[in-house]
PDB file of N, CA, C and O in Angstrom:
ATOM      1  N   UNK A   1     279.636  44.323 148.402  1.00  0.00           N
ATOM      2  CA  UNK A   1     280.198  45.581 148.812  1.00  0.00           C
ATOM      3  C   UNK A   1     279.902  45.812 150.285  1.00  0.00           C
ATOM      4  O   UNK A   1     278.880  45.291 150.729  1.00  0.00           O
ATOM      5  N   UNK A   2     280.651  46.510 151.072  1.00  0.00           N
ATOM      6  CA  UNK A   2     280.433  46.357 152.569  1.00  0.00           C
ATOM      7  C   UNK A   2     280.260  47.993 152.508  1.00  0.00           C
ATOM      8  O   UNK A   2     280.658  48.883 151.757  1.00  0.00           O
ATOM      9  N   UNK A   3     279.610  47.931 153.466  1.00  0.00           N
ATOM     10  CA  UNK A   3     278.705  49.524 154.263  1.00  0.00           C
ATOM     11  C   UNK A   3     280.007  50.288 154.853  1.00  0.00           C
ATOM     12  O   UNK A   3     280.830  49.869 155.667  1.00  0.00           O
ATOM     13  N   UNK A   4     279.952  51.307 154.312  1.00  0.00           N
ATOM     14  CA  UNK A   4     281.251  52.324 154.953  1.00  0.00           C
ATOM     15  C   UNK A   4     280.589  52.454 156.499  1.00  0.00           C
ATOM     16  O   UNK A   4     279.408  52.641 156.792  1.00  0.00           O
ATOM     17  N   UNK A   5     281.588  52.315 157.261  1.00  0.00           N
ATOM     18  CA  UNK A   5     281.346  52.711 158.839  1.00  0.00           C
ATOM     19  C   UNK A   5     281.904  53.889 159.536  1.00  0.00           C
ATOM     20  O   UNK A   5     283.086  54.230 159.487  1.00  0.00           O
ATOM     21  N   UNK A   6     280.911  54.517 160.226  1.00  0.00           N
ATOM     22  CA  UNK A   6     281.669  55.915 160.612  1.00  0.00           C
ATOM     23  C   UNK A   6     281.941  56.081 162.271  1.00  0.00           C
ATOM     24  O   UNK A   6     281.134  55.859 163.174  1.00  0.00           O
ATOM     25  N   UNK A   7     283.271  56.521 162.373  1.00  0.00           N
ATOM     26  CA  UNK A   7     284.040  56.380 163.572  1.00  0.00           C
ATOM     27  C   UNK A   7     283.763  57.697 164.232  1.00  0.00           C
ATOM     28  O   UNK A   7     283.501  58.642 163.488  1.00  0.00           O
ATOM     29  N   UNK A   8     283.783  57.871 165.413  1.00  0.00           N
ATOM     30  CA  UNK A   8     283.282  59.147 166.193  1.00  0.00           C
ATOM     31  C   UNK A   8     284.814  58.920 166.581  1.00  0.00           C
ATOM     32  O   UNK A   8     285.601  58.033 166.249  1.00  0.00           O
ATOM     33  N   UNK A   9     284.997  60.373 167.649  1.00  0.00           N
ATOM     34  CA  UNK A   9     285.934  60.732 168.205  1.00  0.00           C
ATOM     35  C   UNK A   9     286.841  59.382 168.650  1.00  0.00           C
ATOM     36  O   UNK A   9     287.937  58.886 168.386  1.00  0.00           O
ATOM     37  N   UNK A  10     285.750  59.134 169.436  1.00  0.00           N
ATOM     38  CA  UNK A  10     286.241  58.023 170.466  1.00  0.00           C
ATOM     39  C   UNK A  10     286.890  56.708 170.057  1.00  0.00           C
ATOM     40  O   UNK A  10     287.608  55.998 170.761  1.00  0.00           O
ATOM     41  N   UNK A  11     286.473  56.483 168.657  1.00  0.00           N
ATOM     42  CA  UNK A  11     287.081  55.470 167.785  1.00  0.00           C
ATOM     43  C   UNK A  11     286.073  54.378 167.841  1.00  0.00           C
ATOM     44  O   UNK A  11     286.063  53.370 167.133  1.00  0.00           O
ATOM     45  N   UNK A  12     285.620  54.552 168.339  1.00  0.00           N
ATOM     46  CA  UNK A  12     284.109  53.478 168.154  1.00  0.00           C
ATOM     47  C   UNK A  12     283.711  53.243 167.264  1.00  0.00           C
ATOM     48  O   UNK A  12     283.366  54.314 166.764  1.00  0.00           O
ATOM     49  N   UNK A  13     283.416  52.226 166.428  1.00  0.00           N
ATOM     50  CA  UNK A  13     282.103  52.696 165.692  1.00  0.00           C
ATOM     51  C   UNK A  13     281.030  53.347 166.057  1.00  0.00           C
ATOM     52  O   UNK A  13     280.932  53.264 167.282  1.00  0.00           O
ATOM     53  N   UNK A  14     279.963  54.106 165.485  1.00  0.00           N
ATOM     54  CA  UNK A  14     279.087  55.283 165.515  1.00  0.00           C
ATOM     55  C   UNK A  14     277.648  53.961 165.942  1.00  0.00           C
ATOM     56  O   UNK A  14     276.739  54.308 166.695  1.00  0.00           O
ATOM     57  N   UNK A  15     277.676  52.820 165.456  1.00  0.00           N
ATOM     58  CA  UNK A  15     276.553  52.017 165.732  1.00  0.00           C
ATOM     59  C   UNK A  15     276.387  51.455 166.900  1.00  0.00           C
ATOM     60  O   UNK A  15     275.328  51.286 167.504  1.00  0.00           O
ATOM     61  N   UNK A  16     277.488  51.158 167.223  1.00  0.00           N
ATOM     62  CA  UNK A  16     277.889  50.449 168.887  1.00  0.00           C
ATOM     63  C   UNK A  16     277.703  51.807 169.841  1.00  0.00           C
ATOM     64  O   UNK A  16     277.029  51.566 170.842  1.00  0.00           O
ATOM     65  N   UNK A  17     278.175  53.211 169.728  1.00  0.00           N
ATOM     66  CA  UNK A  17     277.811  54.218 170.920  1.00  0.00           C
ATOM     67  C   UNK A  17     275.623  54.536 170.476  1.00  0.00           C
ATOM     68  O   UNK A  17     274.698  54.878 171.212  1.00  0.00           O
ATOM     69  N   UNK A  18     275.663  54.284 169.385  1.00  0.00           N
ATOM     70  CA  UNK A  18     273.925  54.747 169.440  1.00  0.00           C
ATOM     71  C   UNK A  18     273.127  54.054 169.478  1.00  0.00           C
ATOM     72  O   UNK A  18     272.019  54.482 169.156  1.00  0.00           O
ATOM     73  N   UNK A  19     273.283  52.354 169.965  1.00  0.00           N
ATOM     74  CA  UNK A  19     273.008  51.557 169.909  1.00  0.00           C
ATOM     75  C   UNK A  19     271.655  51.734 171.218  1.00  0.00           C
ATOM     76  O   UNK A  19     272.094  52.258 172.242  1.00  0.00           O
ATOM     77  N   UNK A  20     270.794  51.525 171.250  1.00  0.00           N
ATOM     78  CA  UNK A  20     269.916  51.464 172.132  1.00  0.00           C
ATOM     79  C   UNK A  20     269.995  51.324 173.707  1.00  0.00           C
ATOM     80  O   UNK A  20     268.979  50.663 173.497  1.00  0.00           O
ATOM     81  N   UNK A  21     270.202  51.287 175.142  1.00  0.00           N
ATOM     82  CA  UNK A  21     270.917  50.218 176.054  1.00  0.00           C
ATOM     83  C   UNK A  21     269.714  49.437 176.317  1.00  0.00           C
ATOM     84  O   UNK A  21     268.507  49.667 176.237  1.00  0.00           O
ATOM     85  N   UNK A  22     270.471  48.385 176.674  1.00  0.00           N
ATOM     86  CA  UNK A  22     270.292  47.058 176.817  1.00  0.00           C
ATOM     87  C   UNK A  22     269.014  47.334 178.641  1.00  0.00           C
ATOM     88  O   UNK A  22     269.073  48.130 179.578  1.00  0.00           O
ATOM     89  N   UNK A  23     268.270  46.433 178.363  1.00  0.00           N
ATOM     90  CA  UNK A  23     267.175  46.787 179.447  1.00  0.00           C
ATOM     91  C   UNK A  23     267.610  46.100 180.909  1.00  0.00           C
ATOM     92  O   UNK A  23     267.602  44.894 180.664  1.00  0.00           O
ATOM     93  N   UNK A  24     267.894  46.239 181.973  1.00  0.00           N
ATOM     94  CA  UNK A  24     268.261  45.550 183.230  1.00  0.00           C
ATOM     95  C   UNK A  24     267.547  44.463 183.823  1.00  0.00           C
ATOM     96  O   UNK A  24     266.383  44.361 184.210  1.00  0.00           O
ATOM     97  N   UNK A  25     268.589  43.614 183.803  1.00  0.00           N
ATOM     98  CA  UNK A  25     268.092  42.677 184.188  1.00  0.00           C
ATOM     99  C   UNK A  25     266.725  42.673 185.436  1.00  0.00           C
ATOM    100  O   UNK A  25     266.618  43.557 186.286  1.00  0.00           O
ATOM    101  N   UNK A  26     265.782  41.508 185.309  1.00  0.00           N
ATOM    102  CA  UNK A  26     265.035  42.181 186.317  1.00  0.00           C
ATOM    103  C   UNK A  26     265.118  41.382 187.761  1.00  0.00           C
ATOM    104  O   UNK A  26     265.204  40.171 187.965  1.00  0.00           O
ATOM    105  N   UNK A  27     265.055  42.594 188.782  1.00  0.00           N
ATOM    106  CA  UNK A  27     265.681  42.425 189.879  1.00  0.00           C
ATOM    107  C   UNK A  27     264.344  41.214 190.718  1.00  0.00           C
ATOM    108  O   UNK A  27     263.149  41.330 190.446  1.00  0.00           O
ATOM    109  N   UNK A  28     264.796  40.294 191.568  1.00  0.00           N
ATOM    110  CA  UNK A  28     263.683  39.560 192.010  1.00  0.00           C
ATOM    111  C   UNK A  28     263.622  40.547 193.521  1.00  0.00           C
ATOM    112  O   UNK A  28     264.261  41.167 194.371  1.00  0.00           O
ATOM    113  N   UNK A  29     261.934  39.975 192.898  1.00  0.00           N
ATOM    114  CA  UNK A  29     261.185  41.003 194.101  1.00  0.00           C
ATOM    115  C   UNK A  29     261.108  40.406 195.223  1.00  0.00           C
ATOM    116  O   UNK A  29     260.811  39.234 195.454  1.00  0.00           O
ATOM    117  N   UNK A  30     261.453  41.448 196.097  1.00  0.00           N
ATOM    118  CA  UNK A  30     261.542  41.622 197.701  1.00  0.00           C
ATOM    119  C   UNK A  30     260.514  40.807 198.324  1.00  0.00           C
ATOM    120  O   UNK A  30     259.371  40.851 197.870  1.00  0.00           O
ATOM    121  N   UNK A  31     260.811  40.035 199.361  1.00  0.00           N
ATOM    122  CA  UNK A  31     259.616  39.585 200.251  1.00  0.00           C
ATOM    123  C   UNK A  31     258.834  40.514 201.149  1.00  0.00           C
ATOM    124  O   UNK A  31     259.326  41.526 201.650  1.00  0.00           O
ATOM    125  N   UNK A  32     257.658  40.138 201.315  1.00  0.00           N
ATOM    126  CA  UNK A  32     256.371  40.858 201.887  1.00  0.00           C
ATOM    127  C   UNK A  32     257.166  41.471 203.532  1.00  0.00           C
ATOM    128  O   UNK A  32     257.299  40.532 204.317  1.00  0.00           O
ATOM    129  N   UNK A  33     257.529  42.459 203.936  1.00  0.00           N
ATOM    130  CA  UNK A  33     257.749  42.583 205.156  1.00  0.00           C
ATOM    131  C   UNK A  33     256.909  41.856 206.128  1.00  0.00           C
ATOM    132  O   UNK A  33     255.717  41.765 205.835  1.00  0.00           O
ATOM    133  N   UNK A  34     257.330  41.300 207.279  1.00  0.00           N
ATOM    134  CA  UNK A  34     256.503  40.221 208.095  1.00  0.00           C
ATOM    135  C   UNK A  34     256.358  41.204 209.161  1.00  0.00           C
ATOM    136  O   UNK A  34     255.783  40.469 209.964  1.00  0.00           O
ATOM    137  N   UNK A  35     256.445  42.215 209.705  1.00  0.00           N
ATOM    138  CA  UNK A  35     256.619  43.054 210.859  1.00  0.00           C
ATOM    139  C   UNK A  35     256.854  42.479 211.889  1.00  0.00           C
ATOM    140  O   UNK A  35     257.126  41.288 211.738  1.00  0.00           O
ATOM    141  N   UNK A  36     256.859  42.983 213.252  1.00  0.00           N
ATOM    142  CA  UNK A  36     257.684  42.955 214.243  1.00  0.00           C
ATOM    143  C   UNK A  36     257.687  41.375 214.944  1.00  0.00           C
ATOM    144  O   UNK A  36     256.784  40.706 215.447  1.00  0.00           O
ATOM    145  N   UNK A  37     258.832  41.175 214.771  1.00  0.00           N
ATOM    146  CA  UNK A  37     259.215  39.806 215.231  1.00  0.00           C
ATOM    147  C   UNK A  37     260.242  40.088 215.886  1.00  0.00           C
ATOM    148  O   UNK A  37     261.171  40.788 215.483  1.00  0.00           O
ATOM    149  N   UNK A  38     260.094  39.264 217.543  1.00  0.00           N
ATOM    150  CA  UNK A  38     259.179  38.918 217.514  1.00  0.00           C
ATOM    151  C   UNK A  38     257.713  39.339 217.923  1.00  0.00           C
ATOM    152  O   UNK A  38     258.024  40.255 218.685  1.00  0.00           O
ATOM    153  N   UNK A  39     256.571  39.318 217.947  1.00  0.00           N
ATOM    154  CA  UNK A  39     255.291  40.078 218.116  1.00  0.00           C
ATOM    155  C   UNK A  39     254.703  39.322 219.932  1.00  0.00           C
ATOM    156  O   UNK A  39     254.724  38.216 220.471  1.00  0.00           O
ATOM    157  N   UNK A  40     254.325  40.474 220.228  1.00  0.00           N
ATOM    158  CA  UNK A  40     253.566  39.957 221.511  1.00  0.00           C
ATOM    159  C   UNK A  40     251.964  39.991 221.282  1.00  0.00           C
ATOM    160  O   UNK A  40     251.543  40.581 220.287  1.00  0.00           O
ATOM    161  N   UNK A  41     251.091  39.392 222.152  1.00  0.00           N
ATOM    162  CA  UNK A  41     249.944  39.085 222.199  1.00  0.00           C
ATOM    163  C   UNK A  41     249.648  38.927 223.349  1.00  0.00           C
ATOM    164  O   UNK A  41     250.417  38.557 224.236  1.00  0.00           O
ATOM    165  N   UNK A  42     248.266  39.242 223.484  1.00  0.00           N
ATOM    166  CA  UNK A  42     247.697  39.051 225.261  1.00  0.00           C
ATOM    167  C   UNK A  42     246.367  37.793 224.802  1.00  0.00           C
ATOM    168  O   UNK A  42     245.326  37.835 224.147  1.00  0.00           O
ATOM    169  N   UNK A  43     246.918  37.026 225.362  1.00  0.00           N
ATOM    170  CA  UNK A  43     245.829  35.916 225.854  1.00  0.00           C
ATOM    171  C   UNK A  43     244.807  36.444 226.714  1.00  0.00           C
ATOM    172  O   UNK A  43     245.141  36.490 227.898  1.00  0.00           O
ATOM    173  N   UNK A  44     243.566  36.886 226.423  1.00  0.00           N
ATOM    174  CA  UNK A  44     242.577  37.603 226.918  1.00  0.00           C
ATOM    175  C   UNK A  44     242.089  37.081 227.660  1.00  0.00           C
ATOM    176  O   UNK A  44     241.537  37.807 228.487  1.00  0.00           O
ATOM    177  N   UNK A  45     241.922  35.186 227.934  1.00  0.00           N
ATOM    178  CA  UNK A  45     241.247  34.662 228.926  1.00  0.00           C
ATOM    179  C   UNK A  45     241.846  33.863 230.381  1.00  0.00           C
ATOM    180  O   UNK A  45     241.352  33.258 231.332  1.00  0.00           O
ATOM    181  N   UNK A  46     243.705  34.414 229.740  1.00  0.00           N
ATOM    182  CA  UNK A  46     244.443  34.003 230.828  1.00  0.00           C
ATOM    183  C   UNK A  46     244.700  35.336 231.138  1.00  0.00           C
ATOM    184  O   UNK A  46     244.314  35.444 232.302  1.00  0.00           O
ATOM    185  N   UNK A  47     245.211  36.621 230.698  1.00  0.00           N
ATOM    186  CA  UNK A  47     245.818  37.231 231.307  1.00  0.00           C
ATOM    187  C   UNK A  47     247.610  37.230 231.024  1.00  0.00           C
ATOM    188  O   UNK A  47     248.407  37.652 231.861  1.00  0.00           O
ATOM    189  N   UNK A  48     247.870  36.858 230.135  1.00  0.00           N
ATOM    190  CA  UNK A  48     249.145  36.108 229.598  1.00  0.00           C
ATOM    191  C   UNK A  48     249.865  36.843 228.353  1.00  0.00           C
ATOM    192  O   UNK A  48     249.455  36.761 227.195  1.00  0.00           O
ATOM    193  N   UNK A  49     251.003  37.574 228.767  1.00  0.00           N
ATOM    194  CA  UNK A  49     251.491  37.569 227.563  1.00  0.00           C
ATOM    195  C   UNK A  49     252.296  36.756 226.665  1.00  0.00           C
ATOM    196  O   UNK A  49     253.410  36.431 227.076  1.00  0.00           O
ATOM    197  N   UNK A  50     252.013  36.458 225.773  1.00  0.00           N
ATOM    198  CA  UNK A  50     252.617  35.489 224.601  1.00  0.00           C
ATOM    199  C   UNK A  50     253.389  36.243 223.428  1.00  0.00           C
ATOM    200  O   UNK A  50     253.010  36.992 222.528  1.00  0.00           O
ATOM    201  N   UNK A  51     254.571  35.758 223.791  1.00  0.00           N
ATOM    202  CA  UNK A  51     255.628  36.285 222.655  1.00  0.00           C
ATOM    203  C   UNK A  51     255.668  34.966 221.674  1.00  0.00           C
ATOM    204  O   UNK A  51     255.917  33.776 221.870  1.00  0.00           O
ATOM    205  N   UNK A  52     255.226  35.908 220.289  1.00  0.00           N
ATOM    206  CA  UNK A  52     255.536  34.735 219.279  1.00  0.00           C
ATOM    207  C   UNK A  52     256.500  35.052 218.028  1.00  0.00           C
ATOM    208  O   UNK A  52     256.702  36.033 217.313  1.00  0.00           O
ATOM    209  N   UNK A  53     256.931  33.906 218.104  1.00  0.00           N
ATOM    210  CA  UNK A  53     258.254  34.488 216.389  1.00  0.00           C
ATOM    211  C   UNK A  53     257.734  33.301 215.466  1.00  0.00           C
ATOM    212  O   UNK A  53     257.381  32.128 215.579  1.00  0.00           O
ATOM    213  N   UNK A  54     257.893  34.302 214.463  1.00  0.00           N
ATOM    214  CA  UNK A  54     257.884  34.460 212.765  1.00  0.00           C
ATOM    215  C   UNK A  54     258.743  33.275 212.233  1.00  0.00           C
ATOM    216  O   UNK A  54     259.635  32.976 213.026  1.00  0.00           O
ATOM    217  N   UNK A  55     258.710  32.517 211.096  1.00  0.00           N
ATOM    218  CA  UNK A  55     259.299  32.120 210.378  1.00  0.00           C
ATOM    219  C   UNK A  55     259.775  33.151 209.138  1.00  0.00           C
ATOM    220  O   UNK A  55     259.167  34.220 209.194  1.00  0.00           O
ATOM    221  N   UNK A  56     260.683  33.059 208.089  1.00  0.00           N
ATOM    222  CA  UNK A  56     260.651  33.871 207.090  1.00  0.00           C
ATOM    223  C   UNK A  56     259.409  33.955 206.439  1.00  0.00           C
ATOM    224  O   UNK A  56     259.190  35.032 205.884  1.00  0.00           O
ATOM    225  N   UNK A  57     258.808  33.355 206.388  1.00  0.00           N
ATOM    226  CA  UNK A  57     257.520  33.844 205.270  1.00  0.00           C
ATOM    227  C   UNK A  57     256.060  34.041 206.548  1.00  0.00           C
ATOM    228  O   UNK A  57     254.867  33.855 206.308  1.00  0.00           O
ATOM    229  N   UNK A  58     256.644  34.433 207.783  1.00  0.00           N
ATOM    230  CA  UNK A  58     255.569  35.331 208.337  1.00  0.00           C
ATOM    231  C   UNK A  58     254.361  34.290 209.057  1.00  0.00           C
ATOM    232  O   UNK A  58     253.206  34.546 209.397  1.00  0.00           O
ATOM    233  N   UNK A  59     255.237  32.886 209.133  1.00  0.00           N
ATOM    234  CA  UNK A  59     253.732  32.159 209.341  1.00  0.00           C
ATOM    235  C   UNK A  59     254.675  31.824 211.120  1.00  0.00           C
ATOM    236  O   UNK A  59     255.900  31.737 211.204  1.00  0.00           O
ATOM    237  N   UNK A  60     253.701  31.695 212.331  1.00  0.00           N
ATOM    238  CA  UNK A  60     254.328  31.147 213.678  1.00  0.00           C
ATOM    239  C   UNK A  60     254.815  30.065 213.310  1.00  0.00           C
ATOM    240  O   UNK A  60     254.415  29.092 212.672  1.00  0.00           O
ATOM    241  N   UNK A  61     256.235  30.536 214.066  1.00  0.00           N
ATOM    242  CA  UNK A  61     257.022  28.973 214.190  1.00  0.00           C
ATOM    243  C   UNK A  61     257.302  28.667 216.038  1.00  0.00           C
ATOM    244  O   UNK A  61     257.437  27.534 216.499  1.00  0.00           O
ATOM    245  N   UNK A  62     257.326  29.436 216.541  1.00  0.00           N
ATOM    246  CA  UNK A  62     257.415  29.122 218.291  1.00  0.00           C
ATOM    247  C   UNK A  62     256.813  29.959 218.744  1.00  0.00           C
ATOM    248  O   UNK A  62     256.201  30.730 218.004  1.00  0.00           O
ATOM    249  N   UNK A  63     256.774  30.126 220.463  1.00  0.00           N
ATOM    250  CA  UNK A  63     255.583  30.690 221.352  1.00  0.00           C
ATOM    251  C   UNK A  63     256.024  30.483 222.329  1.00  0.00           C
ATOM    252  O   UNK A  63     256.548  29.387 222.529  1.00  0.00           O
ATOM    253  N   UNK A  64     255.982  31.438 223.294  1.00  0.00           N
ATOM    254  CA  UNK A  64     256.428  31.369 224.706  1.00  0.00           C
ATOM    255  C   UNK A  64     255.664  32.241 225.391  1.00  0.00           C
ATOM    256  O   UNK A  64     255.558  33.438 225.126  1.00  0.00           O
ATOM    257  N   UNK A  65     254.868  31.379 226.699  1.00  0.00           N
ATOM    258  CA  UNK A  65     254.644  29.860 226.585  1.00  0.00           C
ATOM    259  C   UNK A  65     254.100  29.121 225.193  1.00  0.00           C
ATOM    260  O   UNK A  65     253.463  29.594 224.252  1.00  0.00           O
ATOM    261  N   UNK A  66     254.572  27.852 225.420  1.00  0.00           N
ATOM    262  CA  UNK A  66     254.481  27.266 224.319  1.00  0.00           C
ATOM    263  C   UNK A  66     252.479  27.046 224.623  1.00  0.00           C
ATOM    264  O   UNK A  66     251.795  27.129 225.643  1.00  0.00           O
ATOM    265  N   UNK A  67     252.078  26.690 222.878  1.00  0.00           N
ATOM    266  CA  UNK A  67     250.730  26.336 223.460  1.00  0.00           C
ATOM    267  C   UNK A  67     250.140  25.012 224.103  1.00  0.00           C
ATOM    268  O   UNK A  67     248.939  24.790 224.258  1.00  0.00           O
ATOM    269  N   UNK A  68     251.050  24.279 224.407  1.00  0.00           N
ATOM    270  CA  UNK A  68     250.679  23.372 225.152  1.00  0.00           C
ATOM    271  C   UNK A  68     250.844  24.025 226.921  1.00  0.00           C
ATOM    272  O   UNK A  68     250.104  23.685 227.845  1.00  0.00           O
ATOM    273  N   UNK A  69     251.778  24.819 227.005  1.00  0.00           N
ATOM    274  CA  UNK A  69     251.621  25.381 227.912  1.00  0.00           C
ATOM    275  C   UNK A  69     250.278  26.145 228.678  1.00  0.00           C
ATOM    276  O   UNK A  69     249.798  26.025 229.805  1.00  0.00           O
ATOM    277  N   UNK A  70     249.990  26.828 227.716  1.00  0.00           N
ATOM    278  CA  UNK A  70     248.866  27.396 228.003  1.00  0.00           C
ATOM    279  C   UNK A  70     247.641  26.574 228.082  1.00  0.00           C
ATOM    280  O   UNK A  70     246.859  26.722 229.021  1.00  0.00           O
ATOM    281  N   UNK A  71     247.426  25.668 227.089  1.00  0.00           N
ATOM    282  CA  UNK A  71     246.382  25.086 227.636  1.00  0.00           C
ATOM    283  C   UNK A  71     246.440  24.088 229.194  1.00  0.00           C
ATOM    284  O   UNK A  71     245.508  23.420 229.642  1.00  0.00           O
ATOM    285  N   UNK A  72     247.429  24.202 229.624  1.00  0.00           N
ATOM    286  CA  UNK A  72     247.856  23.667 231.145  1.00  0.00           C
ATOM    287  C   UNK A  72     247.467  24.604 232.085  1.00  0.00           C
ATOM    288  O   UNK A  72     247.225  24.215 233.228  1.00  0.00           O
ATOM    289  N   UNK A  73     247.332  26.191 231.692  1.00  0.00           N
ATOM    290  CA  UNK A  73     247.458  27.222 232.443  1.00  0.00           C
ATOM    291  C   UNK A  73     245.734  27.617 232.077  1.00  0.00           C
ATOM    292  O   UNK A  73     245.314  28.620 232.654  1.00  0.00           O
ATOM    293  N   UNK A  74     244.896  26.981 231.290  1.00  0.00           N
ATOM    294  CA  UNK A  74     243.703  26.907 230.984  1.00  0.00           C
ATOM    295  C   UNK A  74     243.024  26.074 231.870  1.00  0.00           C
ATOM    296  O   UNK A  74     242.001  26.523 232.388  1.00  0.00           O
ATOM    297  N   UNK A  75     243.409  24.905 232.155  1.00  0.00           N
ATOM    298  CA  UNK A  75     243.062  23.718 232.672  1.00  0.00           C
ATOM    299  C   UNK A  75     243.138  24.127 234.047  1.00  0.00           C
ATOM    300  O   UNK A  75     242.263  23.780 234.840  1.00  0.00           O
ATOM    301  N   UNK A  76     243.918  24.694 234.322  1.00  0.00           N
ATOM    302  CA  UNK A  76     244.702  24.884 235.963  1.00  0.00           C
ATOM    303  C   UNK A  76     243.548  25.797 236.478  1.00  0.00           C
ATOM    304  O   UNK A  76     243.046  25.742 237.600  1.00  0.00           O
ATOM    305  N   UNK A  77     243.196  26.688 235.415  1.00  0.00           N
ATOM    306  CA  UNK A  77     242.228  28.352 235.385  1.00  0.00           C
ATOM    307  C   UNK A  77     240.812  27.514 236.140  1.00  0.00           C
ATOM    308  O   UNK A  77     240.133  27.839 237.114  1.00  0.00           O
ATOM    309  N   UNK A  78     240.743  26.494 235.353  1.00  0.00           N
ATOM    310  CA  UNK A  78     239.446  26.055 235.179  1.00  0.00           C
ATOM    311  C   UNK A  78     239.272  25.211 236.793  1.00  0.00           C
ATOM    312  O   UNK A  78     238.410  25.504 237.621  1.00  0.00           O
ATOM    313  N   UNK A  79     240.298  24.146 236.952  1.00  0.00           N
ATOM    314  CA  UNK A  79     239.948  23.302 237.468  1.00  0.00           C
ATOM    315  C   UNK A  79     240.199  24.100 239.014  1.00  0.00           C
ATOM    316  O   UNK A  79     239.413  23.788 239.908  1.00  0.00           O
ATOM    317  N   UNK A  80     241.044  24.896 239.257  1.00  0.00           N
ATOM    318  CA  UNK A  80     241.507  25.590 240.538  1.00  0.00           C
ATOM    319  C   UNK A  80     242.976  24.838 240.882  1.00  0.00           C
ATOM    320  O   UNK A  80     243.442  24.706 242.013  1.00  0.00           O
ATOM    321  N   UNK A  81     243.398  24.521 240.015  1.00  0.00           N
ATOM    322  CA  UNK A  81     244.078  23.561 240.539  1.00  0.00           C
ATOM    323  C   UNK A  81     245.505  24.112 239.904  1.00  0.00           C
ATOM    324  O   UNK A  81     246.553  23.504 240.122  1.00  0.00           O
TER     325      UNK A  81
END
């Protein structure tokens, strides 16, 4: 014997509109904001500002001057030269 089903206005069945909803999918979470990129820095023993940029996940990927640069501008500090 089959279960009498009861139709609302709308013509629905009554089980399908009271049916629970369904939970949302879950959204993937946001990456860590890396802040200001790119970021400056003062080289305290040159006197130097160093602009450096970010990769996406916040770790240095370039530098200007580069640091081979600077240690030229270390060397130079040092030697007088």
């Amino acid at each position: 014997m089959n279960p009498i089903t009861t139709y609302l206005p709308t013509g629905l069945p009554a089980n399908i509109v009271n049916r629970p909803p369904e939970a949302p999918a879950a959204a993937p979470t946001p990456a860590a904001p890396i802040g200001p990129n790119p970021r400056l820095r003062l080289d305290p023993a040159l006197g130097v500002v160093v602009m450096e940029f970010l990769d996406a996940t916040g770790k240095l990927s370039r530098s200007a001057p580069t640091e081979a640069q600077l240690r030229a501008y270390r060397l130079a500090q040092i030697t007088g030269g």
